[in-house]
Structures are given as C-alpha cells and as structure tokens.
N, C-alpha and C positions, 0 to 999 in steps of 0.2 A: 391222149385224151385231154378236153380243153374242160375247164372248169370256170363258171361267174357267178360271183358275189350276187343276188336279187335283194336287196330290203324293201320292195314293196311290191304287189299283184304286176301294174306296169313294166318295172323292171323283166318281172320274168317273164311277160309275153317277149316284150325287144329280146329278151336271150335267148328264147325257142324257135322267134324268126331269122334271128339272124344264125341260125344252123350249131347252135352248143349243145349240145348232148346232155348234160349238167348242169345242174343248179345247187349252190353253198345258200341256204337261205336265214338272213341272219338280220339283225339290226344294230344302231347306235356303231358304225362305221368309222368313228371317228374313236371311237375306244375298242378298235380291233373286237368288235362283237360281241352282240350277246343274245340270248335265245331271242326268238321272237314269240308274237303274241298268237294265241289260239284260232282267235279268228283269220290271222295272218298266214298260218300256213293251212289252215283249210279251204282257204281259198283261191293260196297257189295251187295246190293239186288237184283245185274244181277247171283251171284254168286251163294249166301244160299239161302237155303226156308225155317230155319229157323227165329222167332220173331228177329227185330232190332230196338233197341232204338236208338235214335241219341242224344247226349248231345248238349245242349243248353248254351254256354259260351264264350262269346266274348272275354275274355281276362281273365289272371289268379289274375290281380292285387285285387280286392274284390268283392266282394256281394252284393258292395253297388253299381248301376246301375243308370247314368243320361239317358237324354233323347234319347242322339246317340243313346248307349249301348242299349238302348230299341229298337231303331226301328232295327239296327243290328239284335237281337235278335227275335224282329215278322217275320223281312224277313227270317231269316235262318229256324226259323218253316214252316215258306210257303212254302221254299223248299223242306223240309222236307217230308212236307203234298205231294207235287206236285210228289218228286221220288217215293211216296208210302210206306216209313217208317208205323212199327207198333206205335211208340209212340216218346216221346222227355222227356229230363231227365232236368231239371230247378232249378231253386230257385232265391231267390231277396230278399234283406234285405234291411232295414233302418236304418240311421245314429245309432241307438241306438245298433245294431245288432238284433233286432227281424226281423221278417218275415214282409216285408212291401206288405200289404195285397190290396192296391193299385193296385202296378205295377204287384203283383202275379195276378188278377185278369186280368189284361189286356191281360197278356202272354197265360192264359188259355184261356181266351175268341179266342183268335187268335191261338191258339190249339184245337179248336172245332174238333172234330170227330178223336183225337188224346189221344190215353191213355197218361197219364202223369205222372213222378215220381219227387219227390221232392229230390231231390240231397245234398251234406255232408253240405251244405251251413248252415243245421241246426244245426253240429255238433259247430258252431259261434254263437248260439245264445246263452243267456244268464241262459235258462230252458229249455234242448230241449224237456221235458217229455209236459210242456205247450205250446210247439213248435206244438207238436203232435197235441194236442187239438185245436190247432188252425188250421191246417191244415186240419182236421175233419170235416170243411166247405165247404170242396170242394171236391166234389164224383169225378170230374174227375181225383185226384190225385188218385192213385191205389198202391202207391208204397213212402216208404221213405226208401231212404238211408242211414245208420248211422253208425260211431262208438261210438255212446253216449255222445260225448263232445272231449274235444282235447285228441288226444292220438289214438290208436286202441282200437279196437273192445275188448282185451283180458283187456282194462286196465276200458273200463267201463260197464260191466258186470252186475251191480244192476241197474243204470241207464237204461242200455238196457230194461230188464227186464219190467221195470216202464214204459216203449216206450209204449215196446210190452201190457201192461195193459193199457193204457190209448186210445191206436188204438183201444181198442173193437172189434177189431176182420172186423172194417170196413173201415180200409188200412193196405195194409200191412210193416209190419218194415223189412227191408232187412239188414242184417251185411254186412258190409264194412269198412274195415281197417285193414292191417297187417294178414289176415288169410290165409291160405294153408291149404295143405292135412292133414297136422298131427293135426291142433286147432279147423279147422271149426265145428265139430261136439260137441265139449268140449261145445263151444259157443254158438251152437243152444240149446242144454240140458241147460242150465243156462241159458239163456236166455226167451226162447220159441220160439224167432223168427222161420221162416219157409223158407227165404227167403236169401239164401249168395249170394256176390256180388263177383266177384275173380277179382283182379289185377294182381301184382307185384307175387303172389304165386303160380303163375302155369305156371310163365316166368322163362325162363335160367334164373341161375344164382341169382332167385330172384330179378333181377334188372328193373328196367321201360323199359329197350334197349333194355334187352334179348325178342327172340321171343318166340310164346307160345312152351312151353316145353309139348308134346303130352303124356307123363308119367305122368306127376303132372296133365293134365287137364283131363286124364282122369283117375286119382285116383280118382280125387272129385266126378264124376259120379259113380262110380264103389260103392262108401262108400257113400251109398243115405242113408240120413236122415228121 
C-alpha cells in the first residue's frame, strides 16, 4: 500500500488521479507536520473518494504533550471523526522519550471507531524495535510510520527490518523518510515492509513547497511492490 503526504485540496486531486489509494493529510511540511485546518480537511473529503488520514499534531516543538496540547488534540479527533475522515495519524511521548502509554490511551479511547496510525514520533524513542512491541497493545493502531531512528529510511535498514519482525505481522510498519521513485522498492526488498509513505519525493523539486509532481507520484504507482 502506497501512501502521500496532500497539504492542500489540489494536492489531493493529483493523488487520486494519479492511482494512490491514501491520503496522510497534514500541513506546515517543513516541520514534519501538523493538524490541519477545519475547513481544509472538509473539503478534501467533499473532493476524493479515496481513504484520508488526518494527522493529529498541535504543534511541531516535541512529543512530549501537556494537558492543553491534549485536549487540543481529542477536539481536532472529534472533528475528525464528525467530517468523516477514515482514520488519524498520532503519537505522544514521555519526558524520557518512550511512548507515554498514558496519554496514548486517552487519544485512542477518543478515537473510537477511528483507525489509527502511530506516527515518526517513534523514530525519538530510544528502541523503536521495543517501541513496536509496545505498541502491539493496542489493535486500534493499524499502521506505524518509521524511518527506524534518526535519519531516513535508506540509513536504517537492519533496524527496519527488526520493526517489521517484531510487528508479527499484526500492525503494519510503513517506510517513511527520504524515499522516492528510484529507493522505495530497494527499501521494501531489505526491509519486508509492505507499506511506503511518500513526502517531499513525489513533489517538485523534491522540496516540502513543491506541489505534487504527477510523474514522480505516479511512477511510485506504476512500479508496485
């Protein structure tokens, strides 16, 4: 399954045409994300009929999330949930940087009837392969996002690997970080993953500004895994 980044109504037509099944819908790209605006995702799902994730992130400063940042965060789900999103993209850490299993529980609970993926938030923690395992708790999660620890996808490779083994087969590890047309498949073979996430590599120019480049997003379709 192929996954792209949309920050804007545009984007996600080029993503639907050019044959992606998913859409990551999010803004401020240049700070790895953060929720978008109300009217922004109501209007993607007046547009596609394909699946839309909505990312779940109040601000880009950390992971590590007080009680505002929380309730911020259950209301932008409610909205979420209330436009008719398929699912919402999360994560929440603790002072130590592990998964603070806590406030992850609240956000799910308040994502009820919401698929839900665990977002790069694991790529900060300090073992993301026991990251994994800890995650394994919770069925509603369906999906982790990772490049394996700091760095891209191409730099942790045996880490991935170890992801994708220790998920059992019951969530899935999605790549994300630094991939395009010409790596993602290198990545999926070493790895096993099954799941890429596309950014910055299927925009002009390569850059977070460029809009989606309809060649590059639909070479990643065209060269299925």
């Amino acid at each position: 399954m192929i996954e792209v980044i949309a920050t804007s109504v545009d984007d996600a037509i080029t993503i639907e045409k050019c044959g992606v099944k998913r859409i990551e819908l999010s803004t401020a790209l240049s700070e790895f994300g953060i929720t978008p605006r109300y009217g922004l995702i109501k209007k993607v799902l007046e547009k596609v009929k394909i699946s839309v994730f909505v990312l779940i992130r109040p601000h880009p400063i950390t992971f590590v999330y007080n009680n505002d940042d929380m309730q911020v965060m259950k209301d932008d789900i409610q909205i979420v949930k209330k436009l008719g999103a398929d699912g919402v993209i999360l994560g929440v850490l603790n002072k130590d940087n592990k998964i603070d299993e806590e406030k992850l529980k609240e956000l799910l609970d308040c994502a009820d009837g919401l698929d839900v993926v665990f977002h790069r938030a694991i790529d900060s923690t300090p073992d993301p392969v026991e990251s994994v395992r800890t995650l394994l708790k919770y069925p509603q999660i369906k999906r982790i996002v990772t490049a394996g620890g700091k760095g891209e996808v191409m730099d942790n490779l045996e880490t991935i690997k170890k992801m994708v083994e220790a998920a059992e087969n019951k969530v899935a590890i999605m790549l994300g970080g630094g991939l395009n047309q010409y790596n993602y498949r290198l990545a999926v073979e070493k790895t096993g993953a099954q799941e890429v996430h596309f950014g910055r590599g299927v925009r002009e120019n390569f850059h977070h500004t460029g809009k989606i480049d309809p060649l590059r997003c639909q070479a990643i379709t065209l060269k299925r895994f």
